[in-house]
N, C-alpha and C positions, 0 to 999 in steps of 0.2 A: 441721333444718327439718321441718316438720307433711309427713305425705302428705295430699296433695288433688288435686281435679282438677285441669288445668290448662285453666281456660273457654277460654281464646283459639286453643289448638290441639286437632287429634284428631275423632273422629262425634260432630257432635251431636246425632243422634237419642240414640243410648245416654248421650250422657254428659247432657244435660237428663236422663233418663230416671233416670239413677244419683244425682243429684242430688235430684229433686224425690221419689223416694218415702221419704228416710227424715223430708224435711221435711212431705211429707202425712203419715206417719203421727204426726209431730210434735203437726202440727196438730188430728189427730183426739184426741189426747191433751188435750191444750188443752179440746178440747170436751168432754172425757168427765168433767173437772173438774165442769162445770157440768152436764152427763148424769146423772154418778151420783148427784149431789143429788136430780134429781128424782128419777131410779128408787127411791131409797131411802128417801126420803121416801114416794112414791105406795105403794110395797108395803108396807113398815113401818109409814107412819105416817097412812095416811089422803088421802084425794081433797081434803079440803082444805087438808093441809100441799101433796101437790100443785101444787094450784089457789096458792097463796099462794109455791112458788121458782119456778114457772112463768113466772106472771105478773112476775116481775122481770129474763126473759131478756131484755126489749129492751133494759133498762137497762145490763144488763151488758152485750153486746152494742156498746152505745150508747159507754159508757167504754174496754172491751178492743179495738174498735173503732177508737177513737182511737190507741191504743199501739201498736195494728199497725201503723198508717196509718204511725204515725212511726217504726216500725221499719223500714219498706220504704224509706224516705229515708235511712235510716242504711246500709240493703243496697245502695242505687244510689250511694252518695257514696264505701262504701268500696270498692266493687268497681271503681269510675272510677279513681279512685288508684292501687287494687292492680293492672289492668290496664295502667295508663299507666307502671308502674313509678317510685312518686314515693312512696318509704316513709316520709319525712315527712310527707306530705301525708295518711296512713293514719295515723298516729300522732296526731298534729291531730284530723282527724275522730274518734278513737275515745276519744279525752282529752275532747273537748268530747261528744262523744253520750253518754257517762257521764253527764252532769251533767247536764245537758237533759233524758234520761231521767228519773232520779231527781226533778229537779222536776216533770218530768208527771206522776209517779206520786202526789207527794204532794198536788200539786191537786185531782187526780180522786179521789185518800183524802177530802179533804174537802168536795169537791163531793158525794160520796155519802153521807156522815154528815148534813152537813146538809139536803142536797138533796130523802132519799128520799121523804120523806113528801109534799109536795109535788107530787114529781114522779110518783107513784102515785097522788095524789087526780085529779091532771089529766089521766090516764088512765082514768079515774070505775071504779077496780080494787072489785072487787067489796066490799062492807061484811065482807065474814065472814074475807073472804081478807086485806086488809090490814094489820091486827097482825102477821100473819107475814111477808108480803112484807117488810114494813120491817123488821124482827126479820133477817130475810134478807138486806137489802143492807149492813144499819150493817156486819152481823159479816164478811160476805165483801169489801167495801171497803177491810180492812184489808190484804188481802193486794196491794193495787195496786202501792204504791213496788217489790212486790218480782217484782210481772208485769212492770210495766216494765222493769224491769232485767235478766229472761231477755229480755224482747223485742229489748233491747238488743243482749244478748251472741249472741241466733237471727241476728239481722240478722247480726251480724260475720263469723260463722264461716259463714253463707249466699252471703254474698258472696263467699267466695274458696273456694267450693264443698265446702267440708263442713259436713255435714247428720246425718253420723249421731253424734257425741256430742250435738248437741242432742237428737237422739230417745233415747240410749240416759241421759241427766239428765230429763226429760219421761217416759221410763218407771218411772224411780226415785219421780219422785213422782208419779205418777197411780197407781202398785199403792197407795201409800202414803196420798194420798187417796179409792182405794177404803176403806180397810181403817180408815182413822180413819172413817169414814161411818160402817160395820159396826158400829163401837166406840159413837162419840156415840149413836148411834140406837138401837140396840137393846139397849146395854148402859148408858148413862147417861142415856135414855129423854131425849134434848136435842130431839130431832126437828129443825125447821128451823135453831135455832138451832146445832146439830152440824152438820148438813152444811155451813152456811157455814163455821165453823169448822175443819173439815176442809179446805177449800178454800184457807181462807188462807194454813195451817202448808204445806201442798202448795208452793203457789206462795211459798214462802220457798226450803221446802227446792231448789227448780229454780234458784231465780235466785242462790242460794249455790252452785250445783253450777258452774253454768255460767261466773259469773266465778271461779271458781278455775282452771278448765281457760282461761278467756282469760290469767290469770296468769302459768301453766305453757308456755304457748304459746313457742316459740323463733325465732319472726319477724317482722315490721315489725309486724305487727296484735297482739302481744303488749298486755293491760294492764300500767300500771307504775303503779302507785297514786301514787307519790312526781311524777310527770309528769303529773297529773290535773290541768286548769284546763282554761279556759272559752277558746278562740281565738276574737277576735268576728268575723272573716272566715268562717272554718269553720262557727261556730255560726250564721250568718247564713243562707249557702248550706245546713245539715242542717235550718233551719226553713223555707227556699224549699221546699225538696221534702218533708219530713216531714210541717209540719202542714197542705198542702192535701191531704196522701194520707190522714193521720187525719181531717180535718174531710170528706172524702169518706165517708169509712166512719162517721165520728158522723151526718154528713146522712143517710144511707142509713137509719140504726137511729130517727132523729127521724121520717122520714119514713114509717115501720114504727110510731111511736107514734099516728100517725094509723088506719093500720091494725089495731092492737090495739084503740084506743077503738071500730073499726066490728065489731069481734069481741066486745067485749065491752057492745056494744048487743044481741047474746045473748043465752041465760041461761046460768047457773054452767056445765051441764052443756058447752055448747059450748065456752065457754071453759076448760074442763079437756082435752077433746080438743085445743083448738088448742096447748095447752101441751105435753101429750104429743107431737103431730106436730110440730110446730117442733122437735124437736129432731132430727130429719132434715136441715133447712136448715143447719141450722149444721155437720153432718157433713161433708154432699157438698159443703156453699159452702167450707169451709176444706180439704176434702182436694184442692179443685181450685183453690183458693186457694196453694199449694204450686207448683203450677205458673207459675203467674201470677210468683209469688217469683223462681223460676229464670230465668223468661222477663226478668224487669227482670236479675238476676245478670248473665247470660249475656252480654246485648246492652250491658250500661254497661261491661262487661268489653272486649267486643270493641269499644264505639265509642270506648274509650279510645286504644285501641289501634292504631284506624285501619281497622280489618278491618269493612267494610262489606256484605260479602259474607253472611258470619258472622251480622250483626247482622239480616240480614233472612232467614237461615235459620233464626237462632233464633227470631223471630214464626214464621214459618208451622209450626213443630215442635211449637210450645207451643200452639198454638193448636188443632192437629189433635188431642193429649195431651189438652187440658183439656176440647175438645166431647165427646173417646171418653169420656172418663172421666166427662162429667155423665151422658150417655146410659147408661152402663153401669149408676151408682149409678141415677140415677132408676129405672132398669127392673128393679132389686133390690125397688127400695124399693115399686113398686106390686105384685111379684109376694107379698112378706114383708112387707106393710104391718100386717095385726092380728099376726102376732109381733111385729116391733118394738115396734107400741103397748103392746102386753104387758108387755114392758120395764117400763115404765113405773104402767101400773094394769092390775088384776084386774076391773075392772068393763066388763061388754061395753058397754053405755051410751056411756061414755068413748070407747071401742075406735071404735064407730061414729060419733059426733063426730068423730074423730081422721082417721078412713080419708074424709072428707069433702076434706079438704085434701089427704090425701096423692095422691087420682084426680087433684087439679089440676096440682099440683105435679112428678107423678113425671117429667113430659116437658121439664118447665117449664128444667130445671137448666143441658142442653146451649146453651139458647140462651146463657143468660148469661156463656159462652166467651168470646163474640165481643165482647161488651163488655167483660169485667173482662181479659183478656187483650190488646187491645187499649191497654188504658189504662197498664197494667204497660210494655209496650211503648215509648209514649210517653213513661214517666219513665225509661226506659232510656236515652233519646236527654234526659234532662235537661228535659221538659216535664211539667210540672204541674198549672201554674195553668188553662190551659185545658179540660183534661179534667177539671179537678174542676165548671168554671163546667157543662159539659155534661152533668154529673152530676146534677148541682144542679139544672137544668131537665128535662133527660129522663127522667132517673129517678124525681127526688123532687118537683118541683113538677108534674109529671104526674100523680104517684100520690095527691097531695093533691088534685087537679081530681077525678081518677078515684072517689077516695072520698064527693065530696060532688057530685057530677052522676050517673055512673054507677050506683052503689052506690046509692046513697040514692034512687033511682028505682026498683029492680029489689031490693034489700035481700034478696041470697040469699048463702051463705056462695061457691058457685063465683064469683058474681059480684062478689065482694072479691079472692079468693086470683087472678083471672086478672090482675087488675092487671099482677103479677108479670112474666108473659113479656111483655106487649105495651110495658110500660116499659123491659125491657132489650132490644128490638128496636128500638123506637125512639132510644134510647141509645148504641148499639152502632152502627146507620149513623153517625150522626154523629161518634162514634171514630173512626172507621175514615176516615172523609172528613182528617180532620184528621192520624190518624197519617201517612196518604199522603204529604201537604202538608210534614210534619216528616222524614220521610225523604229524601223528596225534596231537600228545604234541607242536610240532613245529606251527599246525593251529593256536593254541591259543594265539602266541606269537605273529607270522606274522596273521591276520585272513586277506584271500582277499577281 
């Protein structure tokens, strides 16, 4: 048998805690994928290779987005099983989320080959920048089927509380998508075209890592290749809660495309800082996004199980975890803001566009706790559909009002980037109203 936690018994403080840091650092991994692009590009290859993988994070974003979404359905379906004790029913879900996976991956492959160009002109991406952005998605698109399929195997090994071979396969290849960066760029002068490329072979080498070690595994949630189909019951319930948790996270990066197009009603210059500082957001949203993971783990674990108690210790654990920790990174990130940007490009210009966003944002991060924790929660206890529909209106049909009344009256860069917190406060009550209402319905089930 694997050593792991056991979620249903023992401190939940520590053991959430033991749990969610090797999957944040996972996640920061994830990001540095798409990080070192830019860095390497901006220092090596010019502000407007830059401006050109910059400008394609919402897209990725948009896609990778979606795989999470559906990986977090894969991490609430098998941890309900594995805590309920129903080893078949883990065996099912992991047969059929193979396959499921693997098809998301190839759509979204070709939803981005065909797609980019299109979906960059509708963004009105700048004339000088766009040969490369597109140059940039065909090549890094390719590595989808095989993100999906670590996303997959994260989910599995999440759910039944280990986390750190997924960080120490994510470490393997993120030194190694460093170090091909290094290569294409500065040694076979590819520029953007190499760093996507770099990206791709990366995200193979993880998602080979990681189903070898589901392989090797020696219990119920083991892969067995030879047992792989499609169960249309299981695949049913893995798409009830997968793809409103990905279409959550694709709305959220759609609703961000709005946002980009009022950033880059700018000029280049700004929208080279906005490129550089975003990649902040995607650091501290996914290292506190890890918690969020553990928080659904912990609670489908224990409501399988019956332990109610448990299941409302785990929200308010994770939730006090994920505000500490937005507040901590944010208040890095305004102290070290022009080093970070630095990262990134040598041009002070840039630097001060960049530190634009970052004054708004650095506070911005703890609120969105209370929502995205909240929601995690909610599909703990097997709820979905509704927190995505409150997603959809609070978040992202708010911030489309917001960009064309607001914005477009006052047309200043703080007065775009505030959107942010006042969307996830208003989003986040109404979570919160609802997750109550689902626990509550849950006492009756489980009553302690």
């Amino acid at each position: 048998m694997e050593k792991k936690i056991n979620l249903t018994e023992g401190p939940l403080a520590r053991q959430i805690l033991v749990v969610s840091l090797p999957l944040a650092l996972s996640n920061l991994l994830q990001v540095l994928f798409n990080m070192s692009d830019v860095a390497i590009v901006g220092r090596f290859a010019g502000s407007t290779a830059l401006g050109s993988v910059g400008s394609t994070s919402i897209f990725v974003t948009l896609f990778t987005g979606f795989l999470i979404g559906l990986g977090n359905g894969i991490n609430v379906l098998v941890a309900r099983f594995y805590g309920a004790r129903h080893p078949e029913s883990v065996q099912k879900t992991i047969s059929s989320a193979l396959i499921v996976s693997l098809i998301a991956g190839i759509i979204l492959l070709f939803a981005g080959l065909l797609g980019s160009p299109a979906l960059l002109r509708l963004l009105n991406t700048k004339q000088d920048l766009l040969p490369g952005a597109i140059l940039y998605l065909r090549v890094y698109f390719f590595g989808m089927p095989a993100l999906a399929l670590y996303n997959f195997g994260n989910a599995v090994f999440s759910a039944i509380g280990e986390t750190r071979k997924p960080l120490v396969y994510l470490s393997i290849a993120g030194a190694l998508n460093i170090v091909l960066n290094l290569f294409f760029v500065i040694v076979c002068g590819l520029s953007v075209m190499g760093v996507a490329l770099a990206s791709a072979i990366s995200q193979c080498v993880s998602a080979g890592l990681i189903l070898h070690a589901l392989i090797k595994v020696q219990d119920c949630y083991a892969l067995h290749w030879k047992e792989v189909r499609l169960d249309p019951e299981v695949t049913k319930r893995i798409l009830l809660l997968g793809v409103p948790a990905g279409m959550q996270n694709a709305i959220f990066a759609i609703a961000n495309l709005f946002i980009q197009a009022g950033v880059n009603s700018f000029d280049s210059l700004m929208v080279k800082g906005n490129s550089a500082a975003a990649n902040a957001d995607a650091m501290i949203y996914d290292a506190m996004a890890a918690i969020y993971m553990a928080c659904a783990s912990f609670m489908s674990q224990n409501y399988g199980a019956g332990k109610m108690d448990r299941v409302k210790k785990s929200y308010f654990i994770s939730l006090a975890y994920s505000f500490g920790l937005g507040l901590l990174l944010g208040s890095m990130l305004l102290v070290f803001g022009r080093q970070f940007l630095s990262l990134f490009t040598t041009e002070v210009a840039v630097i001060d566009a960049g530190m634009k966003r970052v004054r708004v944002m650095a506070f911005a991060y703890c609120i969105s706790a209370f929502m995205d924790c909240t929601i995690a929660a909610s599909r703990g206890l097997d709820k979905t559909v509704v927190p995505t529909i409150l997603v959809v209106l609070g978040s992202c049909v708010f911030r489309v009002i917001w960009v064309y009344t607001i914005f477009a009256r006052i047309h200043t860069i703080p007065a775009l980037y505030l959107l942010y917190p006042c969307s996830w406060s208003l989003t986040a009550l109404a979570e919160i109203i609802y997750f109550v209402r689902c626990y509550k319905q849950a006492m009756k089930i489980f009553p302690s």
